[in-house]
N, CA and C atoms as a LAMMPS dump frame, in Angstrom:
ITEM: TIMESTEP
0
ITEM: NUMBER OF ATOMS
591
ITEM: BOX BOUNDS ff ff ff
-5.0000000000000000e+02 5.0000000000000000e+02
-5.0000000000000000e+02 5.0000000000000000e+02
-5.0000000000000000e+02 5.0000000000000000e+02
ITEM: ATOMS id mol type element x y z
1 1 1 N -71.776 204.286 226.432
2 1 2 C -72.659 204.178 227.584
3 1 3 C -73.62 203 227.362
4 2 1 N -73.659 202.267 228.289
5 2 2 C -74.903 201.088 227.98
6 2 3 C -76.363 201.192 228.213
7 3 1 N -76.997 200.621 227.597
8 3 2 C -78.701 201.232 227.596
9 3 3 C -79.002 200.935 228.641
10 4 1 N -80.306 200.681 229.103
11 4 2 C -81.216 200.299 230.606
12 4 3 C -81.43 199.118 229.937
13 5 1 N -81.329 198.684 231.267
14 5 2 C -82.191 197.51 230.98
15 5 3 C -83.969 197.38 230.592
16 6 1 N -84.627 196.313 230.189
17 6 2 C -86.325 196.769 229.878
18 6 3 C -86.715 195.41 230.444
19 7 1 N -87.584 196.4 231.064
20 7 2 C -88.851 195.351 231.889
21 7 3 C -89.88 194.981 231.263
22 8 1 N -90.386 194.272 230.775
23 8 2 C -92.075 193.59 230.249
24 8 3 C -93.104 193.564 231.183
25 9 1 N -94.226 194.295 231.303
26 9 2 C -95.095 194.051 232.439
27 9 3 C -96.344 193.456 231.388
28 10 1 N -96.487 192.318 231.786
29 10 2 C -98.071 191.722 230.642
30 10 3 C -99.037 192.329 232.032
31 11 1 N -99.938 191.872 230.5
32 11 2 C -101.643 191.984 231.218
33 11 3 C -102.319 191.161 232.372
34 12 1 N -103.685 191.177 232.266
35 12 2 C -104.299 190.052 232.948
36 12 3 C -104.595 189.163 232.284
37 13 1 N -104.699 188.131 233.004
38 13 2 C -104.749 186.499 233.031
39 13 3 C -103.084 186.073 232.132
40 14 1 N -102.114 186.996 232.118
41 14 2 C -100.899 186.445 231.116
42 14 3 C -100.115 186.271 232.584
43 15 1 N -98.54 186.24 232.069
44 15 2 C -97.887 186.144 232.464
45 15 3 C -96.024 185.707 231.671
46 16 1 N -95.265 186.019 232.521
47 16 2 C -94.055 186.307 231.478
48 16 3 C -93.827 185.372 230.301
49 17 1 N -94.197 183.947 230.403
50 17 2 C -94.17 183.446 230.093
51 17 3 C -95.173 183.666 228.492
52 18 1 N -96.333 184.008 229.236
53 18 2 C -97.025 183.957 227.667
54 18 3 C -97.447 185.216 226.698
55 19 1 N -95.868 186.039 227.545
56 19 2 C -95.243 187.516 226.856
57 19 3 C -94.322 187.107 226.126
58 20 1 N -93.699 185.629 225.917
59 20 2 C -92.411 185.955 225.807
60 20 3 C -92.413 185.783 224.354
61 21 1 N -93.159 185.949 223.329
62 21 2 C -93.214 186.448 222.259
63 21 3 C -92.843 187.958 221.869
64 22 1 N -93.37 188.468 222.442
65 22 2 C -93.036 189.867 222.935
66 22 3 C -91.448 190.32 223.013
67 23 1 N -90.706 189.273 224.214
68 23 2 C -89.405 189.561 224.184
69 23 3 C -88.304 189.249 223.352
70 24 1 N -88.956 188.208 222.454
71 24 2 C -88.099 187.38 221.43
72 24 3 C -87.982 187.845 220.174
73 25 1 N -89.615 188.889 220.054
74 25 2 C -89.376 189.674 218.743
75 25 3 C -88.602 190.934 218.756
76 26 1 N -88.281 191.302 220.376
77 26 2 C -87.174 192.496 220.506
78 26 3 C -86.149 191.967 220.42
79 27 1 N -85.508 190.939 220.899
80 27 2 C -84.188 190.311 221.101
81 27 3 C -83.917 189.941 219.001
82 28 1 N -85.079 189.741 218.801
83 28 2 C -84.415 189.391 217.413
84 28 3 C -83.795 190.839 216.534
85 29 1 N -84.768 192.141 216.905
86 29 2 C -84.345 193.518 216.428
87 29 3 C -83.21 194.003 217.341
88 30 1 N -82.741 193.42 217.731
89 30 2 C -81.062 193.919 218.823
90 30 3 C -81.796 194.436 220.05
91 31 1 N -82.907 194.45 220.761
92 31 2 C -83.164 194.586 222.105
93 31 3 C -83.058 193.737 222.84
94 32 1 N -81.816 193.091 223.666
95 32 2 C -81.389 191.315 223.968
96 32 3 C -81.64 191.823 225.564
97 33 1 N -82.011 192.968 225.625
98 33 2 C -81.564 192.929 227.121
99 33 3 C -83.105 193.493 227.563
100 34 1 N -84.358 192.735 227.083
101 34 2 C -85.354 192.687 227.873
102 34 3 C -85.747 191.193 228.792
103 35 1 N -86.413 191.372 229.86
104 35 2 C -87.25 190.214 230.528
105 35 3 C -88.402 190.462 231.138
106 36 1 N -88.905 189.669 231.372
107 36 2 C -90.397 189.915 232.105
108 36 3 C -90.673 189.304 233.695
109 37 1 N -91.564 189.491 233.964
110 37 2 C -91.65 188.877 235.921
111 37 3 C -93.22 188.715 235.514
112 38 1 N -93.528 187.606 236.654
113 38 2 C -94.92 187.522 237.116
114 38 3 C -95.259 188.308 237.854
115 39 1 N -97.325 189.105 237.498
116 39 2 C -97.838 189.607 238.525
117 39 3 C -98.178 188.748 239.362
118 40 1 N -98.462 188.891 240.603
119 40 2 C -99.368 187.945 241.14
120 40 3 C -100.3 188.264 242.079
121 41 1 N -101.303 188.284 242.186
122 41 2 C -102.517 187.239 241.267
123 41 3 C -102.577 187.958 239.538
124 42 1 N -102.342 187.171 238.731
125 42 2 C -102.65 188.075 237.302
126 42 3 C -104.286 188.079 236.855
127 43 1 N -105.157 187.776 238.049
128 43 2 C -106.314 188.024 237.341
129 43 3 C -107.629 188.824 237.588
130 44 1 N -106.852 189.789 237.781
131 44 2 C -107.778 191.222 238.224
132 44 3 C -107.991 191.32 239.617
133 45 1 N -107.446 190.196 240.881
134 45 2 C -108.461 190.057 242.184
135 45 3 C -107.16 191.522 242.885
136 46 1 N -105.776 191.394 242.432
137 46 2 C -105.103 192.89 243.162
138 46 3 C -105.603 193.788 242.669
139 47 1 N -105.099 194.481 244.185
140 47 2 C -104.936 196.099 243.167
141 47 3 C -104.093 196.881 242.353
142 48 1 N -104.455 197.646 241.674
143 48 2 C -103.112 198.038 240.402
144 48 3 C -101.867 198.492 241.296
145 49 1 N -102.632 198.828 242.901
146 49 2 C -101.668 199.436 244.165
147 49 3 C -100.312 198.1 243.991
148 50 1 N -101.042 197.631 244.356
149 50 2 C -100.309 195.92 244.613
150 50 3 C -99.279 195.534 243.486
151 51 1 N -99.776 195.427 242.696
152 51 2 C -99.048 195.311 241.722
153 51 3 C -98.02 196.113 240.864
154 52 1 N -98.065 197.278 241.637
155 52 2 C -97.483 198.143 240.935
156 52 3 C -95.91 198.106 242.084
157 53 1 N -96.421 197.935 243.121
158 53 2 C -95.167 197.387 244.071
159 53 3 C -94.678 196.15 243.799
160 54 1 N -94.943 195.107 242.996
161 54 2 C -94.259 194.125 242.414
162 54 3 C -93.433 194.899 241.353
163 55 1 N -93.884 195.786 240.47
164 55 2 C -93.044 196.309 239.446
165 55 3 C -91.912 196.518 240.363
166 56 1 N -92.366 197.434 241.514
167 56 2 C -91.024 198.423 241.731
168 56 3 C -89.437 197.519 242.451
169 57 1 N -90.289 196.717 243.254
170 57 2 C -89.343 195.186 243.339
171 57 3 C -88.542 194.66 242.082
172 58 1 N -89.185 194.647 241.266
173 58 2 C -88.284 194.121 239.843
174 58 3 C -87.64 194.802 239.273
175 59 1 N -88.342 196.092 239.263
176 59 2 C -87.07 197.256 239.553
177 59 3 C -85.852 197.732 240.421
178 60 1 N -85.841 197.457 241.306
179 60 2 C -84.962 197.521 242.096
180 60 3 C -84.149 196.452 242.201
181 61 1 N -84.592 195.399 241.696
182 61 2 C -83.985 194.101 241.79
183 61 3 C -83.01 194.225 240.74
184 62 1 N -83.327 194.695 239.388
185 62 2 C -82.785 194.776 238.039
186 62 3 C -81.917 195.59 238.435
187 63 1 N -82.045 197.224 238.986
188 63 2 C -81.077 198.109 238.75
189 63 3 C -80.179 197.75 239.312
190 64 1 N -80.203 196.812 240.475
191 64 2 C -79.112 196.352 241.963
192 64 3 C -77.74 195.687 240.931
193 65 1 N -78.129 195.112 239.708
194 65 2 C -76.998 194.779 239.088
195 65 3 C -76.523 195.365 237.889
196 66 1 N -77.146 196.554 237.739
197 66 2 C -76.768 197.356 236.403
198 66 3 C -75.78 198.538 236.228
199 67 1 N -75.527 198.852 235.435
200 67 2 C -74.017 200.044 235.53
201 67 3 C -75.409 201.427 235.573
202 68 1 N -76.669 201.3 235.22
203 68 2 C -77.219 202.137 234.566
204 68 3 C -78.316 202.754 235.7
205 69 1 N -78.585 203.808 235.973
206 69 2 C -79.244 203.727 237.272
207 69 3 C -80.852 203.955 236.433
208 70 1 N -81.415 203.002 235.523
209 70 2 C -82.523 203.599 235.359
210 70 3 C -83.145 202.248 234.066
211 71 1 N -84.229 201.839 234.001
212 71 2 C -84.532 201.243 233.087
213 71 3 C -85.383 201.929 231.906
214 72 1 N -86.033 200.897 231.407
215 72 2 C -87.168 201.728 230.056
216 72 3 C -88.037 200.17 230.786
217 73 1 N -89.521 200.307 230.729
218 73 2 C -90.376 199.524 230.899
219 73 3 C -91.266 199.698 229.512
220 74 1 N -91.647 198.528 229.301
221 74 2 C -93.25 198.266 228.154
222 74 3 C -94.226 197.431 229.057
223 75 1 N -95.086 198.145 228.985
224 75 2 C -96.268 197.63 229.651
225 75 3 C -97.603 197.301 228.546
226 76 1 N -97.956 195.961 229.214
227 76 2 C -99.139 195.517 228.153
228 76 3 C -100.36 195.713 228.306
229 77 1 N -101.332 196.504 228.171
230 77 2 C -102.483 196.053 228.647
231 77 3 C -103.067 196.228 229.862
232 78 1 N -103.41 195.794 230.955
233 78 2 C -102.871 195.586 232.447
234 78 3 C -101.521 196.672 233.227
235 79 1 N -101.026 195.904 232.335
236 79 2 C -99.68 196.497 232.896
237 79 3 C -99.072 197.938 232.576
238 80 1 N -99.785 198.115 231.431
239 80 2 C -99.572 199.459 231.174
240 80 3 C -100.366 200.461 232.521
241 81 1 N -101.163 199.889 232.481
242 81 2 C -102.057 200.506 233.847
243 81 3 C -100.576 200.54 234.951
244 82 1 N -100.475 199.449 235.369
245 82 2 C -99.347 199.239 236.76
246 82 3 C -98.354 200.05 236.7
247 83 1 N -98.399 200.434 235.676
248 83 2 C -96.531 200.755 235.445
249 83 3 C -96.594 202.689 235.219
250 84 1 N -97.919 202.644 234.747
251 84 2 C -98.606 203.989 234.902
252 84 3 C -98.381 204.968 236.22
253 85 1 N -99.093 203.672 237.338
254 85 2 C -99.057 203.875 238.63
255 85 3 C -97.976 203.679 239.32
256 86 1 N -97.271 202.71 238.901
257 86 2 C -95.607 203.106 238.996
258 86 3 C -94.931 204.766 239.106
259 87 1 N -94.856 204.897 237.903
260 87 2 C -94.45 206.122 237.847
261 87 3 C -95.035 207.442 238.174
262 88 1 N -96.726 207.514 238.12
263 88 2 C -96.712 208.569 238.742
264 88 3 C -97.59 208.486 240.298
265 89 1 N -97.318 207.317 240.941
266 89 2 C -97.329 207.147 242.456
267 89 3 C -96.362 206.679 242.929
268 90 1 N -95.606 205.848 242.694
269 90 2 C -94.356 205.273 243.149
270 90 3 C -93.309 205.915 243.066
271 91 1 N -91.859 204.911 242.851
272 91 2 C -90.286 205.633 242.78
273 91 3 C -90.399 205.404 240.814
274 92 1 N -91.188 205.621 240.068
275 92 2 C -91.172 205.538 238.729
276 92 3 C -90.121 206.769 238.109
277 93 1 N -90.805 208.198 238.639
278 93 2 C -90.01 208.694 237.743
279 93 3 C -88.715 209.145 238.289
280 94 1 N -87.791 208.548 239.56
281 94 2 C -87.011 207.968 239.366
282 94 3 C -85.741 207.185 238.626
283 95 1 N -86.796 206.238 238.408
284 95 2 C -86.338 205.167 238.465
285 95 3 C -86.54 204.576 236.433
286 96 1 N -87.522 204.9 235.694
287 96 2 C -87.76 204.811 234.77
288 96 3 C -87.252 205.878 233.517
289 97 1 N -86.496 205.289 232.649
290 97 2 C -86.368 206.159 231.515
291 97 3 C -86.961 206.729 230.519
292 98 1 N -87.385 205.413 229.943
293 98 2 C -88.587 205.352 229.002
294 98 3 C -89.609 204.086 228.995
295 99 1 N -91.333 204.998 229.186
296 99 2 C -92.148 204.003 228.769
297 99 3 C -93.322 203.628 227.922
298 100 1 N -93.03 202.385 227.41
299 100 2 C -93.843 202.3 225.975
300 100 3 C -95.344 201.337 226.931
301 101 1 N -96.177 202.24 226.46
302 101 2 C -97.875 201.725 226.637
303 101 3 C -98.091 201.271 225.382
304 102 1 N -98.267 199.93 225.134
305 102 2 C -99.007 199.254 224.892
306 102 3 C -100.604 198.693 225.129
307 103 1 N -101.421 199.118 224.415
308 103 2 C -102.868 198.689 224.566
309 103 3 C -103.306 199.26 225.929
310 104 1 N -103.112 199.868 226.786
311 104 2 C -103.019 199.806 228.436
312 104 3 C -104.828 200.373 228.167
313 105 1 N -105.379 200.26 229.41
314 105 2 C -107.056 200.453 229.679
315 105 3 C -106.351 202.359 230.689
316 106 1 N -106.433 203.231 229.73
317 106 2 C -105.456 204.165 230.671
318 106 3 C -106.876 205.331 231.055
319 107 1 N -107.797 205.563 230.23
320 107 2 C -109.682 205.776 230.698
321 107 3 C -110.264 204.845 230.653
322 108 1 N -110.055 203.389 230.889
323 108 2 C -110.957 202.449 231.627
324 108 3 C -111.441 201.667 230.135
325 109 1 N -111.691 200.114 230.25
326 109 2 C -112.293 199.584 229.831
327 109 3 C -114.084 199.208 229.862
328 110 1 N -115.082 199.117 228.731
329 110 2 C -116.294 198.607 229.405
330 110 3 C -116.441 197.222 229.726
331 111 1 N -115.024 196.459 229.128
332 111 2 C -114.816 195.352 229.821
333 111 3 C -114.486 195.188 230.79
334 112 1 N -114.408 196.304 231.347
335 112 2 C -114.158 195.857 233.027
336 112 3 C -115.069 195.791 234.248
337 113 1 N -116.202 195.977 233.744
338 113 2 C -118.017 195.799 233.972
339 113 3 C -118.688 194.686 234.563
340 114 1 N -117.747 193.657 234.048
341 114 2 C -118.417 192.167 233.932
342 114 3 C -117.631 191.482 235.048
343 115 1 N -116.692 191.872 235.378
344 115 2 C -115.43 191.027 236.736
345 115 3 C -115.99 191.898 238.267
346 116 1 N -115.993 191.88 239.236
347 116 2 C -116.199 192.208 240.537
348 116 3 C -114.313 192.4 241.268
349 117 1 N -113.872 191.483 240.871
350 117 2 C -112.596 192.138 241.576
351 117 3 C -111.92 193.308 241.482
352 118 1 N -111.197 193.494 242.397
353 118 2 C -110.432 195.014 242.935
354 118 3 C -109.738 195.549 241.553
355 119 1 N -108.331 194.673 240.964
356 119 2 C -107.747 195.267 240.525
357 119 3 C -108.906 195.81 239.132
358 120 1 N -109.774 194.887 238.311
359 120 2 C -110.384 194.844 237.556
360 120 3 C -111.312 195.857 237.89
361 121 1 N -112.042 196.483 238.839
362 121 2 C -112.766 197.737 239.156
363 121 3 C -112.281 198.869 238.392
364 122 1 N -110.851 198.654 238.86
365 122 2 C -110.183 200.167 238.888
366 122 3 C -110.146 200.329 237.217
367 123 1 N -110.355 199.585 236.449
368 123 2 C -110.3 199.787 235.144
369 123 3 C -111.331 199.75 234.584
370 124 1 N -111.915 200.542 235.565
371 124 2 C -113.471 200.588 234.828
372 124 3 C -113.597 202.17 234.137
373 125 1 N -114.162 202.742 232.975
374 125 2 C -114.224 204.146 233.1
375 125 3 C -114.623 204.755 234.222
376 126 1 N -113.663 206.112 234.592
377 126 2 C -113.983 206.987 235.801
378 126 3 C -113.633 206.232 236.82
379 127 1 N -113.579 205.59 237.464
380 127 2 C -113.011 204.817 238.701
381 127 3 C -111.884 205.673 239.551
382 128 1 N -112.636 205.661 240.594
383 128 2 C -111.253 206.575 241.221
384 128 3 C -110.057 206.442 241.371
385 129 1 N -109.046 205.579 240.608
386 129 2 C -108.19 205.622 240.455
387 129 3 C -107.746 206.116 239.352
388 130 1 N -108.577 205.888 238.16
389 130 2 C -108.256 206.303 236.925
390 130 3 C -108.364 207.838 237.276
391 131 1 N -109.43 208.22 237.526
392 131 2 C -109.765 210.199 238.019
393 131 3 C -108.462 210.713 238.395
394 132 1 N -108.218 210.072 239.686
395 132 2 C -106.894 210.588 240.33
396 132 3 C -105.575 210.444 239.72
397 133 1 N -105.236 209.621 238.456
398 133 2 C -104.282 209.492 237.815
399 133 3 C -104.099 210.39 236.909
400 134 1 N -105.458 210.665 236.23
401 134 2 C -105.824 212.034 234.648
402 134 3 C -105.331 213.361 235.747
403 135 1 N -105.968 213.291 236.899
404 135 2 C -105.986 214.634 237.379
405 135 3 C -104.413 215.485 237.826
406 136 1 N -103.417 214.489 237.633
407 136 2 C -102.242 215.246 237.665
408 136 3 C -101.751 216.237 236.851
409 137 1 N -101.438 217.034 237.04
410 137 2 C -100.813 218.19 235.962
411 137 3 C -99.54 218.268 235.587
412 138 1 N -98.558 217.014 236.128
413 138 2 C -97.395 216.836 235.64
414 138 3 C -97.263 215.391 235.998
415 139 1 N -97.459 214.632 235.143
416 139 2 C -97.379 213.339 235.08
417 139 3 C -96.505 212.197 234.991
418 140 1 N -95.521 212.714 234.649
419 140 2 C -94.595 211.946 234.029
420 140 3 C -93.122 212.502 234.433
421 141 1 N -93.119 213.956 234.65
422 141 2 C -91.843 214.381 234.913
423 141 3 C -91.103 213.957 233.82
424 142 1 N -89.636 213.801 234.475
425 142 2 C -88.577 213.538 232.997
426 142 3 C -89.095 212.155 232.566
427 143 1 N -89.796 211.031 232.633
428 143 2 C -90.426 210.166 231.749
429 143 3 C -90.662 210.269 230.82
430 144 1 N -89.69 209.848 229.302
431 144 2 C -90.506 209.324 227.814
432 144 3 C -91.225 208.593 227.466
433 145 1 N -92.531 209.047 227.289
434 145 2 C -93.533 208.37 227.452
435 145 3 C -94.284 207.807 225.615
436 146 1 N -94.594 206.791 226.025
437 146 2 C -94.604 206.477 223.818
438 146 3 C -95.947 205.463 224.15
439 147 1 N -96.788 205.53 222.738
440 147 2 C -98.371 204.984 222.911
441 147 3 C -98.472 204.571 222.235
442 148 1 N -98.803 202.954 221.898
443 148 2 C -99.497 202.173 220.5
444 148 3 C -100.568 201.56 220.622
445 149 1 N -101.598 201.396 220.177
446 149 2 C -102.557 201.053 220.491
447 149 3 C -103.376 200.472 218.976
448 150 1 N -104.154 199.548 219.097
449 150 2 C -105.296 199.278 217.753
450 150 3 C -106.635 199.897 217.534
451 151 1 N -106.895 200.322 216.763
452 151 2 C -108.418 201.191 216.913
453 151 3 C -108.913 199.666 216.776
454 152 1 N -109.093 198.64 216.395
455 152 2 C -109.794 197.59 216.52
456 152 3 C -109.821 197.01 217.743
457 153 1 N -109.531 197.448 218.594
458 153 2 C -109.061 196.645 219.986
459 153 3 C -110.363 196.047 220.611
460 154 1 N -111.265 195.072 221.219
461 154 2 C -111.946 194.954 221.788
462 154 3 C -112.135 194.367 223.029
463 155 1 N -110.698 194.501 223.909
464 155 2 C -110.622 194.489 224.942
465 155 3 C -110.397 195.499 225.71
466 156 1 N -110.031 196.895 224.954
467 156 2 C -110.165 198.54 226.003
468 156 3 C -111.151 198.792 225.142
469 157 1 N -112.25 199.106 225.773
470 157 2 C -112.917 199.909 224.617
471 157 3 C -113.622 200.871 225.323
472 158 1 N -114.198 202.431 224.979
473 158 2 C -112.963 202.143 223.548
474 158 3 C -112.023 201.769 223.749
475 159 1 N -111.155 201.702 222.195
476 159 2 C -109.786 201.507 221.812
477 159 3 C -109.014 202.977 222.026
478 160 1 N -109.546 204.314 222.078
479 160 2 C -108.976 205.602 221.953
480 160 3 C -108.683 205.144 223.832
481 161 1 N -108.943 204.536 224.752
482 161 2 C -108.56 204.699 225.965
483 161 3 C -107.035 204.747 226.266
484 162 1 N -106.542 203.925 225.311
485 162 2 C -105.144 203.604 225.322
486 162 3 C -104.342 204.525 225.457
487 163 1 N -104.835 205.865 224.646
488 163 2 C -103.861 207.11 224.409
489 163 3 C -103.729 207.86 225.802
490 164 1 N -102.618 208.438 226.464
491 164 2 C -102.555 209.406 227.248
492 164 3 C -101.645 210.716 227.165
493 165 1 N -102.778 211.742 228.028
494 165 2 C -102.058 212.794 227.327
495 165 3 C -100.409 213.008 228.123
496 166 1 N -100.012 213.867 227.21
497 166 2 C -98.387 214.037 227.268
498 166 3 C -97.477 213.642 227.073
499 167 1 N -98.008 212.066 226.418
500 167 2 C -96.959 211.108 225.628
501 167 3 C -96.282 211.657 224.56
502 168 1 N -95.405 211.319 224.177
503 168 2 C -94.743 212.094 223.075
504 168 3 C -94.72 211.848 221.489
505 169 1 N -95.218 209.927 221.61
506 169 2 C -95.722 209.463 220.185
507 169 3 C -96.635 208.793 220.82
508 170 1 N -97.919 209.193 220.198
509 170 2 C -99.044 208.364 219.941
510 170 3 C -98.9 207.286 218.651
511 171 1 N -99.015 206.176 218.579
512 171 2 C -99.587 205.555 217.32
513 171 3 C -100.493 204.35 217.196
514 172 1 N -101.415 204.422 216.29
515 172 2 C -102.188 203.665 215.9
516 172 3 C -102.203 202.462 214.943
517 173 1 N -101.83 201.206 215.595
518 173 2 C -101.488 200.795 214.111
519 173 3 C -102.67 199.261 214.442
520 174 1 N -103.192 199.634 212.938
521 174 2 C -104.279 198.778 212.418
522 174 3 C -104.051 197.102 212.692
523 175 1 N -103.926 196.616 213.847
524 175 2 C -103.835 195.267 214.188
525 175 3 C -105.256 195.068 214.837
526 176 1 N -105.866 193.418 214.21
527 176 2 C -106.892 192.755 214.338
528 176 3 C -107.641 192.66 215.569
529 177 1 N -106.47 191.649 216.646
530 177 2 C -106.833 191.751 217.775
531 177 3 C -105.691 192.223 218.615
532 178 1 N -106.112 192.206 220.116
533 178 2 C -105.717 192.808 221.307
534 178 3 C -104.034 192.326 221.971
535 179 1 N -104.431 190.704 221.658
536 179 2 C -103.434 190.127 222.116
537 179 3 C -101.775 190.152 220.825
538 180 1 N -103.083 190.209 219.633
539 180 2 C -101.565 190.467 218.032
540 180 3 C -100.224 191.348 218.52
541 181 1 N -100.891 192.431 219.157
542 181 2 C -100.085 193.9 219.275
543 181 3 C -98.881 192.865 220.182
544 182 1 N -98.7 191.865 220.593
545 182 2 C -97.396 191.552 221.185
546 182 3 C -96.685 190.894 220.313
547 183 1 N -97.056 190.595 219.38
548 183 2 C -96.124 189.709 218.239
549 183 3 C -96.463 190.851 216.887
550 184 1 N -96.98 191.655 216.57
551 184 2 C -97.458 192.475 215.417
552 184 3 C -96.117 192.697 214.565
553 185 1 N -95.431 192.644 213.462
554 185 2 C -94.287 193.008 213.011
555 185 3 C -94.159 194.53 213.16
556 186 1 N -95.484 195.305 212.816
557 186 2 C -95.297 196.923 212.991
558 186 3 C -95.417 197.284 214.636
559 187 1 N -95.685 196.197 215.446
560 187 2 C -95.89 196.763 216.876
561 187 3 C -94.364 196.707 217.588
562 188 1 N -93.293 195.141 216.95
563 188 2 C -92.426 194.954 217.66
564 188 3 C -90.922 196.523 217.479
565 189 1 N -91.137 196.737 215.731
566 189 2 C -90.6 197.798 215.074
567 189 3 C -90.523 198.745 215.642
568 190 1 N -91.72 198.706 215.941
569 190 2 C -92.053 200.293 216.846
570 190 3 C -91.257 200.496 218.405
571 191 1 N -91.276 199.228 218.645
572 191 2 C -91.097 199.49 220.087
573 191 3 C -89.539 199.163 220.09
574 192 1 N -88.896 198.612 218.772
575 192 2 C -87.534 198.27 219.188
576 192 3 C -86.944 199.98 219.033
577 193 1 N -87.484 200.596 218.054
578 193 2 C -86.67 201.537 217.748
579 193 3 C -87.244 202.413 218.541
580 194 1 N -88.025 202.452 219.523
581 194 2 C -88.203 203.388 220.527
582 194 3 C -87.048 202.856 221.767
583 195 1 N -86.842 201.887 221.651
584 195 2 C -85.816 201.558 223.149
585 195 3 C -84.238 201.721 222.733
586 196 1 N -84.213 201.74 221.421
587 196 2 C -82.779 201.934 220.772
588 196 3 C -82.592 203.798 220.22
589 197 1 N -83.206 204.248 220.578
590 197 2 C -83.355 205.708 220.474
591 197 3 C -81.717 206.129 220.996
């Protein structure tokens, strides 16, 4: 049987392009069959609404040529947020197999204090989107859901925001900064042998 294909969703201000460290350290551990898409705008002015309907486009776009009716997504940061809202507002659980959060702001950043735009609000602690996302009681449905995050992180902070409940592996692994966790040797490890499961 052939795997899903995997989607890359980066953060803000990135874009596929300056993920693609990210995809090159999976392709080198036998994950050849990831890629990434641009958000757009990537710099907080959408909403995670917005953007999370770009995911589902790239989703649908991907599955339109696959034997497999379902992908695995990694979301960075940002995107872990989108892809969040993907799945439990959208056609996610669906449509998604397994997904790995990376760093995601999933109870809000206090960096998200200092920006005025929409998408960047919503990642504020408590924000009513974040409320209405915790407040589900089945979240994920059949979704495998997997968490890595840095307690050093100082772009969610806290850094414990990252974790959400009902994931099935939490882990913590001791990387410097925010942006490392996409090239980290223990971050790429982690995530190859979660998609090769």
């Amino acid at each position: 049987m052939s795997k899903p294909p995997v989607l890359l969703v980066h953060g803000i201000w990135d874009s596929a392009a300056r993920i693609d460290c990210l995809r090159a350290g999976l392709a080198a551990r036998g994950v050849d069959r990831a890629r990434a898409f641009d958000l757009v705008p990537n710099d907080g002015r959408a909403s995670i609404e917005r953007l999370a309907a770009q995911l589902d486009a790239a989703v649908e776009s991907t599955l339109a040529g696959a034997p497999c009716g379902a992908v695995d997504v990694v979301g960075f940061s940002m995107g872990a947020l989108v892809t969040r809202f993907y799945i439990q507002r959208g056609r996610g659980r669906a449509r998604v197999r397994r997904f790995v959060s990376i760093s995601g702001p999933h109870r809000g950043t206090l960096n998200a204090m200092w920006l005025p735009h929409e998408g960047v609000q919503q990642m504020r602690p408590g924000s009513p989107l974040l409320r209405d996302l915790a407040a589900d009681p089945d979240p994920w449905g059949p979704v495998e859901v997997h968490v890595l995050y840095t307690p050093f992180d100082v772009m969610i902070v806290p850094a414990r925001s990252s974790e959400l409940p009902g994931a099935r592996t939490t882990r913590a692994v001791p990387v410097a900064l925010h942006r490392w966790m996409l090239s980290d040797r223990r971050v790429l490890d982690s995530v190859a042998e979660l998609l090769e499961r």
